[in-house]
C-alpha positions in Angstrom: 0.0 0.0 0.0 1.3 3.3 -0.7 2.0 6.0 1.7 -1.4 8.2 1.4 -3.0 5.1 1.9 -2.1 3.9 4.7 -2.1 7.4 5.7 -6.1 7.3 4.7 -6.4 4.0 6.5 -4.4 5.7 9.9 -7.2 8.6 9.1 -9.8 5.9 9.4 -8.7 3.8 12.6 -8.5 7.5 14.9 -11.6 8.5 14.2 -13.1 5.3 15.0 -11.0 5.4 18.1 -11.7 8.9 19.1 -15.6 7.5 19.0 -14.9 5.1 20.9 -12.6 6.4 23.4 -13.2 7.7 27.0 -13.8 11.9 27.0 -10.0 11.8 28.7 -8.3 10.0 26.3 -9.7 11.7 22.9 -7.4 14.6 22.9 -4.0 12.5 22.2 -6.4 11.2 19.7 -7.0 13.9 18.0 -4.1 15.8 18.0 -2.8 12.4 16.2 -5.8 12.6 13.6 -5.0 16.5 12.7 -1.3 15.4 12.2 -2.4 12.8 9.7 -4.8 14.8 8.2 -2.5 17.8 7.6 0.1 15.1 6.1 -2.4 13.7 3.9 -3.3 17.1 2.5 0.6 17.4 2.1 0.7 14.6 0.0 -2.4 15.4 -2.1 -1.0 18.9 -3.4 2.2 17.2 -4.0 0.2 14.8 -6.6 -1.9 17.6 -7.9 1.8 19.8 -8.1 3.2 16.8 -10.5 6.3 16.3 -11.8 8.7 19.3 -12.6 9.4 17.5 -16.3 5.6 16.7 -16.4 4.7 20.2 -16.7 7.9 21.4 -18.5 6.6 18.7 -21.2 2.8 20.0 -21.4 4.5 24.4 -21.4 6.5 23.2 -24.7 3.5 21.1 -26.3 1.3 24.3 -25.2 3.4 26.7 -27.1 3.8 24.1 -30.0 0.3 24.0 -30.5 -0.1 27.7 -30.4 2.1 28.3 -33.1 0.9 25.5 -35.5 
């Protein structure tokens, strides 16, 4: 499994946990689940960002079908 999805799988467990967990134990809990959460958006906008040659690639194709 790849890292976002275990990530999304961590995601998962904690907030099953933080329902099921006594009032004085939640807030390790979720201080866990914002960590994962904030990683897993990390990860997303590095996906959506793509590859530096990717998008090198699609400026040169843009400009090549702009002239044609």
């Amino acid at each position: 499994m790849s890292r976002l999805g275990d990530l999304q799988r961590l995601r998962e467990v904690l907030l099953e946990s933080i329902d099921e967990a006594p009032a004085d134990k939640r807030a390790p809990l979720a201080a866990q689940l914002r960590a994962t959460l904030a990683e897993i958006e990390s990860l997303d906008e590095d996906a959506k960002a793509g590859d530096p040659v990717d998008e090198i690639a699609k400026r040169r194709a843009a400009r090549r079908a702009g002239t044609a």
